[in-house]
Backbone as JSON, one array per atom type, in Angstrom:
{
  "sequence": "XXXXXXXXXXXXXXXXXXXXXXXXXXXXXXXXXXXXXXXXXXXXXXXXXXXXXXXXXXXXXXXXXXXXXXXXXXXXXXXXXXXXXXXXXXXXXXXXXXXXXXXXXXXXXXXXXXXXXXXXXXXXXXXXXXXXXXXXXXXXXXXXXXXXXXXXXXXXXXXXXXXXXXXXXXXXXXXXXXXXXXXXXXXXXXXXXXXXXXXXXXXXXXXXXXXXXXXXXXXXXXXXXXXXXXXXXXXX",
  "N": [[-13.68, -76.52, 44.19], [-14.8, -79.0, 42.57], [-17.14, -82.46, 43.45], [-17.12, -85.13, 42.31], [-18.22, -87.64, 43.38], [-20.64, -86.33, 44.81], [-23.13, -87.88, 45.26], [-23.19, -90.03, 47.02], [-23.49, -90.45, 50.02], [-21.39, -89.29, 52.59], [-20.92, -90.79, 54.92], [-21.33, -93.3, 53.99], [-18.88, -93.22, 52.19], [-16.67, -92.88, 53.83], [-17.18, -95.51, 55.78], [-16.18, -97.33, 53.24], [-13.93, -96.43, 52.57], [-12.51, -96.77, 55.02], [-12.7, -99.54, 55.36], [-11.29, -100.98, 53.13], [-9.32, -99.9, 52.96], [-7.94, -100.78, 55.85], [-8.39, -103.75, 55.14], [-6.75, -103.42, 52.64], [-3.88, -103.04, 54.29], [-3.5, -105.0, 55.59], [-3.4, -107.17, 53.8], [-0.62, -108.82, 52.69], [0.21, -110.81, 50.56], [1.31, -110.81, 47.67], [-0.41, -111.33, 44.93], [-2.46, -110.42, 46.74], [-1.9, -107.98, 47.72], [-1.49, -106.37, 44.9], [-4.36, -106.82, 43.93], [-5.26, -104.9, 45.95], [-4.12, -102.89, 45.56], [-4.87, -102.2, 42.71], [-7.81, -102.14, 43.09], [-7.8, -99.81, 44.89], [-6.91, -97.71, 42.5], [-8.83, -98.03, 41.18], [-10.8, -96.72, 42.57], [-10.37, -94.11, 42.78], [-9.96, -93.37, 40.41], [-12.67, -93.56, 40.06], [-13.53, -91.13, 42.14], [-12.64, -89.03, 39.86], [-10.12, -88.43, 40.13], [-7.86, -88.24, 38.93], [-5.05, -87.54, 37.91], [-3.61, -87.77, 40.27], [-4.25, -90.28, 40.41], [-2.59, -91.58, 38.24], [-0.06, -90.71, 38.66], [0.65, -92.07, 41.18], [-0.16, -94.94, 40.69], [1.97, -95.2, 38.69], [4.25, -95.21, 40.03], [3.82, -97.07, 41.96], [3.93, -99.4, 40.2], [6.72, -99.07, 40.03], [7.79, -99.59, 42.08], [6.94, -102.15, 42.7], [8.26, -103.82, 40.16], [11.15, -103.03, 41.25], [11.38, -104.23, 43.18], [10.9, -106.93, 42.71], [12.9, -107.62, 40.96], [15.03, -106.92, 42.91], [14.78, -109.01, 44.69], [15.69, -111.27, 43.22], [18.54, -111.31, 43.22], [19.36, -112.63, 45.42], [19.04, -113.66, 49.17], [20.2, -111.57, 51.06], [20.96, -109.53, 54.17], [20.87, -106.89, 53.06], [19.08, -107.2, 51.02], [16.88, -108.26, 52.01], [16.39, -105.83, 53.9], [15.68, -103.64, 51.97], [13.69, -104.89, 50.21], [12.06, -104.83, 52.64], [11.04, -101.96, 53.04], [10.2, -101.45, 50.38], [7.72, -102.84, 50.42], [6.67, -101.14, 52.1], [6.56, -98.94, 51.34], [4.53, -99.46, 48.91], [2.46, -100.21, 50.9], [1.85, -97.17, 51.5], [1.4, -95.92, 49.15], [-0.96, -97.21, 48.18], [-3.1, -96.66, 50.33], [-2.32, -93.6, 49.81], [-4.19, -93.43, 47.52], [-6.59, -94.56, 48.14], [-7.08, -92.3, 50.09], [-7.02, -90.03, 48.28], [-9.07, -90.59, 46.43], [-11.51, -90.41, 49.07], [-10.88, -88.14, 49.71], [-11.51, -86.56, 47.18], [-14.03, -87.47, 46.82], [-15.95, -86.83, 48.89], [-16.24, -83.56, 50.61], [-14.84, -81.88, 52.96], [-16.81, -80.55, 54.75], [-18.76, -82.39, 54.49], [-17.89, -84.98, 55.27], [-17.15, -83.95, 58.02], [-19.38, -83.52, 59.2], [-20.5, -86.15, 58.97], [-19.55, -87.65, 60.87], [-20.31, -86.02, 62.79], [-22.81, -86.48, 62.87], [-23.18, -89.66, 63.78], [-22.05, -88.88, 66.36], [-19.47, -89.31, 67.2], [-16.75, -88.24, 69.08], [-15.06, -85.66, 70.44], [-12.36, -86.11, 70.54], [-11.6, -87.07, 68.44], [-13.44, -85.81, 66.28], [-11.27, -83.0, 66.31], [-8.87, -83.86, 65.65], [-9.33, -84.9, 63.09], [-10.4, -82.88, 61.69], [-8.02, -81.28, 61.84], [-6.35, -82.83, 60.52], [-6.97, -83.06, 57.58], [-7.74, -80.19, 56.91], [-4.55, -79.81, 57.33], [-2.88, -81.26, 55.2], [-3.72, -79.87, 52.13], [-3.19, -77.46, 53.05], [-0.13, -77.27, 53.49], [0.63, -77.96, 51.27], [0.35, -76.19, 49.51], [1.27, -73.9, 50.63], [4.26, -75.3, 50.16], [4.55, -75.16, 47.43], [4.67, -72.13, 47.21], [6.85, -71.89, 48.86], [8.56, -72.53, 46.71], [8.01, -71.33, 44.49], [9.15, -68.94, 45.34], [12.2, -69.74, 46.07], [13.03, -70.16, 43.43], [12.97, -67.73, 41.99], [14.21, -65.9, 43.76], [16.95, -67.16, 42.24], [17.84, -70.2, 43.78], [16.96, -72.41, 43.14], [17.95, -73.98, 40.94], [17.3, -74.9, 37.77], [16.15, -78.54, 36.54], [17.6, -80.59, 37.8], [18.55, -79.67, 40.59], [18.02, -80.39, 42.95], [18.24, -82.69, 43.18], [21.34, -82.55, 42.9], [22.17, -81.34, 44.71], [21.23, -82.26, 47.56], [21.66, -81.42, 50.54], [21.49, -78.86, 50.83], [18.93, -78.1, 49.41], [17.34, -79.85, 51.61], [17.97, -77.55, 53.36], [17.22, -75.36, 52.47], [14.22, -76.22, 52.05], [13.51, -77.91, 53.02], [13.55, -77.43, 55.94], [12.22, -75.27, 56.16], [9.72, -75.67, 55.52], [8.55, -77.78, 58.04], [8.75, -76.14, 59.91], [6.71, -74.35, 59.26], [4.33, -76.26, 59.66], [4.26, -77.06, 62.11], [3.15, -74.45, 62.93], [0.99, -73.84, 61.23], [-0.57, -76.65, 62.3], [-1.36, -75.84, 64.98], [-2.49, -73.79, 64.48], [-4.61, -74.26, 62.94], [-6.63, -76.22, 64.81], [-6.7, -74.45, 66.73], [-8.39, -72.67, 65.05], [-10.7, -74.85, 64.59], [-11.4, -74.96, 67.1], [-12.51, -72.56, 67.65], [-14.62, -71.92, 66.26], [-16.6, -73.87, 67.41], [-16.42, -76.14, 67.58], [-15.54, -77.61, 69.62], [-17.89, -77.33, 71.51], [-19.72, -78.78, 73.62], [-22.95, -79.01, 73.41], [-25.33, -80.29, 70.58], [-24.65, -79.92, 67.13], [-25.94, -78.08, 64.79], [-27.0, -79.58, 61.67], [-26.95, -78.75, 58.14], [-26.81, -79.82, 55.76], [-28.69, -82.32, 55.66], [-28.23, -85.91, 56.12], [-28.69, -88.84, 54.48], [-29.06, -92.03, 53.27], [-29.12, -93.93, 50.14], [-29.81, -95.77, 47.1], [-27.4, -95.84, 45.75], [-25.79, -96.01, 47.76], [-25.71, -98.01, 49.04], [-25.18, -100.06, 46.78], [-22.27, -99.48, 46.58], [-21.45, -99.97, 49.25], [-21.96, -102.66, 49.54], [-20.37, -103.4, 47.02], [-18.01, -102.39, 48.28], [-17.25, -104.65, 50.48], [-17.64, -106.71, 48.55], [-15.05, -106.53, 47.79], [-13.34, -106.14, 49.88], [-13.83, -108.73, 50.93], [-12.84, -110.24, 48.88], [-10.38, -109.71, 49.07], [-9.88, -110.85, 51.32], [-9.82, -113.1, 50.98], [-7.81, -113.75, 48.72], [-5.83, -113.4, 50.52], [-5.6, -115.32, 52.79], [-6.93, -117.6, 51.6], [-7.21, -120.88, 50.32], [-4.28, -122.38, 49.07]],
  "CA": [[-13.43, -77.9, 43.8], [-16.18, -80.22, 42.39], [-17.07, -83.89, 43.96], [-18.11, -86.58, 41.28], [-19.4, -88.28, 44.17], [-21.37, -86.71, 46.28], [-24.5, -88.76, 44.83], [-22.97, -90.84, 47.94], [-23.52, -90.52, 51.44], [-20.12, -89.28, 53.22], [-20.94, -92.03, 55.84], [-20.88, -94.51, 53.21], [-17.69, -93.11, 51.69], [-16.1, -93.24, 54.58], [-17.18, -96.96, 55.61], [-15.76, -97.59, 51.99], [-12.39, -96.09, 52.25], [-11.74, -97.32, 56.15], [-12.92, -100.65, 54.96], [-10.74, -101.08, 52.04], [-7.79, -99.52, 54.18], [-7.51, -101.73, 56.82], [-8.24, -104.96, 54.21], [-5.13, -103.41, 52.28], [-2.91, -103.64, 55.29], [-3.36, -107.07, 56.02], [-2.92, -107.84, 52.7], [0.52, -108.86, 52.25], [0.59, -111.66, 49.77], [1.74, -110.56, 46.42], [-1.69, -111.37, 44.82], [-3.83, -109.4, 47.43], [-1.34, -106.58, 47.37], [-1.55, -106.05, 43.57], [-5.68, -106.15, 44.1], [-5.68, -104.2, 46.79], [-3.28, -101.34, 44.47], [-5.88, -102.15, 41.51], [-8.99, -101.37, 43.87], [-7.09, -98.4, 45.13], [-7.09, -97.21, 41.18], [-10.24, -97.28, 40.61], [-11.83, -95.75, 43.56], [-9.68, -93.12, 42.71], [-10.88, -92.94, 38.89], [-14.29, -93.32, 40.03], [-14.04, -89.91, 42.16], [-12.38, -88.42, 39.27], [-8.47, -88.07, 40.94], [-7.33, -89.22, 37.45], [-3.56, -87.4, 37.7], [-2.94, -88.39, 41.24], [-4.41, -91.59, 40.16], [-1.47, -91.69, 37.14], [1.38, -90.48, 39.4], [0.81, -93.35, 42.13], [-0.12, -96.1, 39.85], [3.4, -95.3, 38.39], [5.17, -95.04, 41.65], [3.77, -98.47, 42.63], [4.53, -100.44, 39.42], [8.13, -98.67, 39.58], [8.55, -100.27, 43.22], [6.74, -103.63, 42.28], [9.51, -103.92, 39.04], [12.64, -103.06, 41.94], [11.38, -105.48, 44.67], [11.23, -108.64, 41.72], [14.78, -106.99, 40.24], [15.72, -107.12, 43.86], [14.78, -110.7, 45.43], [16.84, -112.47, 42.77], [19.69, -111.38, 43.9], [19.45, -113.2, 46.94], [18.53, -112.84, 50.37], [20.96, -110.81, 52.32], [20.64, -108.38, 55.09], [20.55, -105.53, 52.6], [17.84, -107.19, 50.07], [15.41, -107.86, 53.04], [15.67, -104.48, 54.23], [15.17, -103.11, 50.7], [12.23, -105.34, 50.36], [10.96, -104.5, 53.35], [11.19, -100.84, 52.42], [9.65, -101.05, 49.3], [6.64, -103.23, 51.19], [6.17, -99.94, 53.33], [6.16, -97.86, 50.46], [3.5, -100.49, 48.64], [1.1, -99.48, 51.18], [1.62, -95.75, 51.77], [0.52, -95.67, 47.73], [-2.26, -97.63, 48.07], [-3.63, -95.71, 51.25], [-2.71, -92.42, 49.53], [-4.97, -93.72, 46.43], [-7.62, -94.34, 48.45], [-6.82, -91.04, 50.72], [-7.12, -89.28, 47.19], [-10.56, -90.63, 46.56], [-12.19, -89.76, 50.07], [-10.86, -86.43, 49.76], [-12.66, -85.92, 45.95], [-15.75, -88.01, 46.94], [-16.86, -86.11, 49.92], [-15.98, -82.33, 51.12], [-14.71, -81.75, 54.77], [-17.45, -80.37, 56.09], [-19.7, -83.25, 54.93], [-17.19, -85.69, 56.33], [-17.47, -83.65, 60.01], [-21.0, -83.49, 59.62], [-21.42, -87.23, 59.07], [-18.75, -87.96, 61.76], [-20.73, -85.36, 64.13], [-23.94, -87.37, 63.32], [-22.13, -90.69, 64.39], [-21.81, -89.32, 67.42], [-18.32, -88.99, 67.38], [-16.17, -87.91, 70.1], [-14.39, -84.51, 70.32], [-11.34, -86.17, 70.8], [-11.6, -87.77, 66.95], [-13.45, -85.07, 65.68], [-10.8, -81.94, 65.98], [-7.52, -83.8, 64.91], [-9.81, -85.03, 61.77], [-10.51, -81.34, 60.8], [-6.54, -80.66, 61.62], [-6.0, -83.48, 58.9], [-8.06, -82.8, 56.59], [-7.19, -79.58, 56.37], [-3.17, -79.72, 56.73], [-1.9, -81.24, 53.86], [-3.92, -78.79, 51.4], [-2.33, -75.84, 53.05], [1.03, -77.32, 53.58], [1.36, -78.18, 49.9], [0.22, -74.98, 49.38], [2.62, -73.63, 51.02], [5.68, -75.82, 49.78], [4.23, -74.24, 46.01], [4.71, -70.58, 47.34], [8.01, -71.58, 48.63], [9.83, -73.41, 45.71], [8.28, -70.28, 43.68], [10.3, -68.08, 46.0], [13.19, -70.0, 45.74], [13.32, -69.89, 42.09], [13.04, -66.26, 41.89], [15.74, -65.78, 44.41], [17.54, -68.46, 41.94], [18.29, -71.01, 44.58], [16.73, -73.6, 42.88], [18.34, -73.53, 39.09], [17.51, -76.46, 36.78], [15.48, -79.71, 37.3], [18.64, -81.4, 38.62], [19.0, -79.35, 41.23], [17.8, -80.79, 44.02], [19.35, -84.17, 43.46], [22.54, -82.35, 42.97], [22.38, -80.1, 46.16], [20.51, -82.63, 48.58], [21.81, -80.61, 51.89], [20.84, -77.54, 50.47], [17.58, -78.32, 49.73], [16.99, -79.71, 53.03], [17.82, -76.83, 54.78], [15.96, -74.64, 52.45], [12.86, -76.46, 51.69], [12.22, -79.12, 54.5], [13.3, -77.35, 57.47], [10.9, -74.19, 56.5], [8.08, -76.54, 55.57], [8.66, -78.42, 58.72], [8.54, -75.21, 61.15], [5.43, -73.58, 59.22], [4.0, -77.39, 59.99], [4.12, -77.05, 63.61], [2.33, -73.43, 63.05], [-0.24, -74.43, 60.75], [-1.37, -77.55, 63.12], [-2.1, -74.72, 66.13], [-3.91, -72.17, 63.59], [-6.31, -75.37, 62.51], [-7.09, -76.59, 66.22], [-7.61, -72.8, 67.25], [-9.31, -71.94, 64.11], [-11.38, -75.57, 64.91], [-12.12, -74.98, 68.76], [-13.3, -71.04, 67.69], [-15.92, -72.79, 65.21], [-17.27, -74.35, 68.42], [-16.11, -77.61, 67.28], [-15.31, -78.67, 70.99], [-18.86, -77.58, 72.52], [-21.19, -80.27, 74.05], [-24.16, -79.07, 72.21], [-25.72, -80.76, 69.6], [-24.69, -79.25, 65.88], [-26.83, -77.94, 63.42], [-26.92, -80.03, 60.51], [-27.37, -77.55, 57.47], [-27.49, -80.41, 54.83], [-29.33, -83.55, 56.2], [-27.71, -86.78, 55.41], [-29.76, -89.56, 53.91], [-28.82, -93.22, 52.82], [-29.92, -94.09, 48.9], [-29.39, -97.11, 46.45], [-26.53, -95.98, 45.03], [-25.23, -95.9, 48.83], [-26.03, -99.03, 49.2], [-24.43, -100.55, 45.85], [-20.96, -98.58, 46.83], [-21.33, -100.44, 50.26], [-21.97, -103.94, 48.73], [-19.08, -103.2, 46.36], [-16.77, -102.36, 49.2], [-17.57, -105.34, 51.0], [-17.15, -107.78, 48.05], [-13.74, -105.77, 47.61], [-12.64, -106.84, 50.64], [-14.07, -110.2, 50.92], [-12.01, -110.72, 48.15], [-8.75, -109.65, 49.33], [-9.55, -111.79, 52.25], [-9.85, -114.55, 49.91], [-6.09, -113.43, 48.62], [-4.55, -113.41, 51.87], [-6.31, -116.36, 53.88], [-7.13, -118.78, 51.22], [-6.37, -121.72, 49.93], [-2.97, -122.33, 48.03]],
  "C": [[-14.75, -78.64, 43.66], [-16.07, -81.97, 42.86], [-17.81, -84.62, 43.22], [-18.96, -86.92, 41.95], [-19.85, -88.03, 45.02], [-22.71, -86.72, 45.87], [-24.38, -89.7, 46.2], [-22.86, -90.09, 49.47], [-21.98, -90.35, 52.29], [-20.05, -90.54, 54.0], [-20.07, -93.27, 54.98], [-19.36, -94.87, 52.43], [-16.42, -93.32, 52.44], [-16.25, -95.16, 55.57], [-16.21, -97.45, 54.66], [-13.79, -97.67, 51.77], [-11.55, -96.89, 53.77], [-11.72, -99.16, 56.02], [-11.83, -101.32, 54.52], [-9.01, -100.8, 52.46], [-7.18, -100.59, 54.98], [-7.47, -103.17, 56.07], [-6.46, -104.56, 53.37], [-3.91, -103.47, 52.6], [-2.56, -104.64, 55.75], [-3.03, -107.89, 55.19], [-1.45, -107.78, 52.14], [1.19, -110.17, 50.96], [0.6, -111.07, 48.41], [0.45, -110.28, 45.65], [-2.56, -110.6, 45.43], [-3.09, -107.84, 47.36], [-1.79, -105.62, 46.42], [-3.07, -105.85, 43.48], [-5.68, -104.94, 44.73], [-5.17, -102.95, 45.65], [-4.59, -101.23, 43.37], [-7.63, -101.74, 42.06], [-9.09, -99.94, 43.82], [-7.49, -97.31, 43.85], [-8.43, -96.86, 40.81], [-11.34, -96.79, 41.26], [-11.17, -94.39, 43.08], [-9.97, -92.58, 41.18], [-12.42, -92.92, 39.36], [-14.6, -91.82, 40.79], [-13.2, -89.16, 41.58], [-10.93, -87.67, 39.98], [-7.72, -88.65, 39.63], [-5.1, -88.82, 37.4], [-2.6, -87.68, 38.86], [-2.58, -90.04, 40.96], [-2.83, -92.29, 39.72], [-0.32, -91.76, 37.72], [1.33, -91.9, 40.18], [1.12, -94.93, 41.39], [1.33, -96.53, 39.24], [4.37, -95.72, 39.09], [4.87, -97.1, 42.36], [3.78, -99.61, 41.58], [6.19, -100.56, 39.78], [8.8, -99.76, 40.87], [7.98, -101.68, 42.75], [7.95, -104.31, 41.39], [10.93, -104.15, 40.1], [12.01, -103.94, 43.01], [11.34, -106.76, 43.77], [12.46, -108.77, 41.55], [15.38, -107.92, 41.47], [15.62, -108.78, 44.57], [15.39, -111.77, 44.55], [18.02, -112.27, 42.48], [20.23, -112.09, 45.0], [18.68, -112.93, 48.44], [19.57, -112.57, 51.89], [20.36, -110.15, 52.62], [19.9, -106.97, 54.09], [19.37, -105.62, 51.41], [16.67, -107.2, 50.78], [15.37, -106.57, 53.09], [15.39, -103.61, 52.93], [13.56, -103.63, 50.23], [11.34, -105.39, 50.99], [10.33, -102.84, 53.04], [9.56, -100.2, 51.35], [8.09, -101.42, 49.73], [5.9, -102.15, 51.46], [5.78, -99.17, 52.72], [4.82, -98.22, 49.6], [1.87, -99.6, 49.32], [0.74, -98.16, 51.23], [0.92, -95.39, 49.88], [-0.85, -96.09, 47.86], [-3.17, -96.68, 49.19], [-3.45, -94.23, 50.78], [-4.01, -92.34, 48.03], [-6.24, -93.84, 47.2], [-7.79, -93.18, 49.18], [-7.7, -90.31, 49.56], [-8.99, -89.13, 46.89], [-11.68, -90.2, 47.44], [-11.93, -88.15, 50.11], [-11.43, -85.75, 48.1], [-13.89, -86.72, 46.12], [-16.43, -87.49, 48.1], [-15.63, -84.5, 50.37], [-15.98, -82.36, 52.75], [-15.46, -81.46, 55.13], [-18.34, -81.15, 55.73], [-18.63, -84.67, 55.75], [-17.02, -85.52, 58.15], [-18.81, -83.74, 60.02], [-21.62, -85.22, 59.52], [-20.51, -87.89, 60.49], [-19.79, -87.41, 63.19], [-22.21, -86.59, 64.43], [-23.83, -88.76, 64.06], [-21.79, -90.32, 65.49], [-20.21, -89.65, 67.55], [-17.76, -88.64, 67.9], [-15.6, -86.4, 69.68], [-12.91, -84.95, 69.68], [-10.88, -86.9, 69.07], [-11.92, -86.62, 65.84], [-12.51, -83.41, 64.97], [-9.68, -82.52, 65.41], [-8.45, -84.52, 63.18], [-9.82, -84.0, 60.8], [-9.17, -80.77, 60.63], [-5.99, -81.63, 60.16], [-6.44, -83.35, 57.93], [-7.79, -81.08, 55.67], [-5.83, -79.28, 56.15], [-2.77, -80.15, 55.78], [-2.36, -80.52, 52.73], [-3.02, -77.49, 51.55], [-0.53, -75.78, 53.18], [1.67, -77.53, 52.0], [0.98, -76.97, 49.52], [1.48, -73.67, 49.72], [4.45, -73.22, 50.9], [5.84, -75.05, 48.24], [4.69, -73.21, 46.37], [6.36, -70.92, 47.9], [9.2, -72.12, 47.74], [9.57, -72.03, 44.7], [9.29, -69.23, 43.96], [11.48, -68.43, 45.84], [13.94, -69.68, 44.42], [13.03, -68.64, 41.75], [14.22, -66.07, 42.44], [16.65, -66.28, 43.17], [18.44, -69.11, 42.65], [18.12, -72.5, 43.85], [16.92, -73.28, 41.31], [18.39, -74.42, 38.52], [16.75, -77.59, 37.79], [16.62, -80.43, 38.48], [19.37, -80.81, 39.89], [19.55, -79.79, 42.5], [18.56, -82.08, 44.29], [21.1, -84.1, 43.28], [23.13, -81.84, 44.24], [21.38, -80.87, 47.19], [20.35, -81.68, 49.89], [21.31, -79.51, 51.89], [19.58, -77.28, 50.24], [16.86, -78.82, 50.86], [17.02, -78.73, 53.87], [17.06, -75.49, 53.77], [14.7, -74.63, 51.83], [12.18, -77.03, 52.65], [12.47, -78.43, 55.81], [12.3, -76.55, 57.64], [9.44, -74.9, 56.31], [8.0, -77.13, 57.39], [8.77, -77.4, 59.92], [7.36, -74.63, 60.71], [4.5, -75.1, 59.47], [3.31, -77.58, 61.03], [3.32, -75.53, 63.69], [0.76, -73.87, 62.51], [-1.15, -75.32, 61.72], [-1.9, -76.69, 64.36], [-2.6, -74.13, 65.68], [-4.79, -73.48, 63.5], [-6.52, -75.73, 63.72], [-7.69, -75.16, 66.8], [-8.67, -72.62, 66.09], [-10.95, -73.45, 64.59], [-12.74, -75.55, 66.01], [-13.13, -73.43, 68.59], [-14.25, -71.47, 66.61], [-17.28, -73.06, 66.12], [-17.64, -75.97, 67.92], [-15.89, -78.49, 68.52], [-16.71, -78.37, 71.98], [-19.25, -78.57, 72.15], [-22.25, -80.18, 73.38], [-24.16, -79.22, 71.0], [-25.48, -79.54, 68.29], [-25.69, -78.99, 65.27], [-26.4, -78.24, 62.27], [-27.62, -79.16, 59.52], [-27.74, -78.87, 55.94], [-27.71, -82.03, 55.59], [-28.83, -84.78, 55.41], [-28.3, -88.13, 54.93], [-29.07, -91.16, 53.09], [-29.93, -93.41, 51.31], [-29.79, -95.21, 48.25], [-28.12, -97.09, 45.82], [-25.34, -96.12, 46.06], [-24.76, -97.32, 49.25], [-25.05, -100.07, 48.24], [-22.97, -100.33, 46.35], [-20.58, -100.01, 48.1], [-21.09, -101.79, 50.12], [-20.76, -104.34, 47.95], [-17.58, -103.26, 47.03], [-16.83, -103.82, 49.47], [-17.05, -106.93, 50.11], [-15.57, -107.54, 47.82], [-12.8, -106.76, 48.47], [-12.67, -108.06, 51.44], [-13.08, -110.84, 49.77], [-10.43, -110.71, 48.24], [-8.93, -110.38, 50.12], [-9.16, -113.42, 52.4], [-8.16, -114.84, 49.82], [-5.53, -114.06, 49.48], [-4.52, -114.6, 52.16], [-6.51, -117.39, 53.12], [-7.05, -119.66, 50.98], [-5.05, -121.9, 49.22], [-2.95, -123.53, 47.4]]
}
């Protein structure tokens, strides 16, 4: 896999994305939302995630469109909780948009290696490497078993799944959802046998270095989320 950006400092990328994260959570006013999603986008075009980009961007107009639909209907019990819903879903896009980006603008092991330099705890550093690497191998995974399925022919036609809900639950999510709980003990063992949990100091193999373009990125964040803060907090 190639990284557009690693002209940038993992540090900085990570500043960037936790930054921008936590500003997008707080941002619940309509206005800062819709930035925050449009941020999201183009961190995510800038480290070249262009078809995740596409899918999400979709996914979070589609719910923007049904939460307007939905609030002029009224406000019963069942439109709040629909609108809260869709809220929830709001951010999990935007946080997987920026997710998307940190994971094509820096490579896991410069992300542990700028974490290790930071001085970072154990206790941060091994479930980072368990995240980091589970959802690659679990979608990996879910690929090898929908191919299986469809060989077997279990799974016959697009409409399957939304025809056969139960059935696909019990044979797609429960086997994802027991190799899940395997996977997370192979990456912690495979982690701790690295010598990811000794006390002694790592050897840094590529030296990490602050530049101008580190700098710009940082600046960028910063007005980012000075500006959503604007959104949220400002005048009306």
């Amino acid at each position: 896999m190639k990284y557009p950006c690693t002209c940038l400092d993992p540090r900085t990328v990570l500043f960037s994305v936790c930054l921008l994260g936590i500003t997008a959570i707080i941002s619940n006013q309509p206005e800062a939302a819709h930035v925050a999603c449009t941020i999201g986008v183009f961190c995510a075009l800038a480290a070249g995630a262009w078809r995740p980009c596409i899918v999400l961007s979709a996914v979070y107009v589609i719910i923007a469109v049904g939460m307007a639909l939905v609030e002029k209907i009224g406000s019963t019990s069942l439109v709040v909780a629909v609108v809260m819903l869709s809220y929830i879903a709001q951010k999990f896009v935007v946080l997987a948009l920026l997710g998307v980006s940190l994971s094509m603008a820096a490579s896991m092991q410069s992300l542990l290696t700028a974490l290790q330099v930071m001085g970072a705890p154990q206790s941060i550093l091994i479930p980072c490497m368990v995240i980091l690497r589970f959802f690659p191998t679990i979608r990996k995974d879910a690929s090898q078993l929908i191919e299986s399925l469809k060989t077997r022919r279990v799974l016959e036609g697009r409409g399957y799944m939304l025809s056969h809900p139960i059935l696909v639950c019990e044979f797609l999510i429960v086997p994802l959802l027991m190799r899940s709980m395997r996977v997370s003990d192979e990456l912690a063992a495979s982690a701790l046998a690295r010598g990811l949990g000794s006390n002694k100091q790592p050897t840094v193999l590529h030296p990490l270095s602050f530049g101008t373009k580190d700098a710009v990125a940082a600046v960028l964040a910063l007005l980012a989320a000075g500006m959503l803060m604007w959104l949220q907090f400002g005048p009306r």
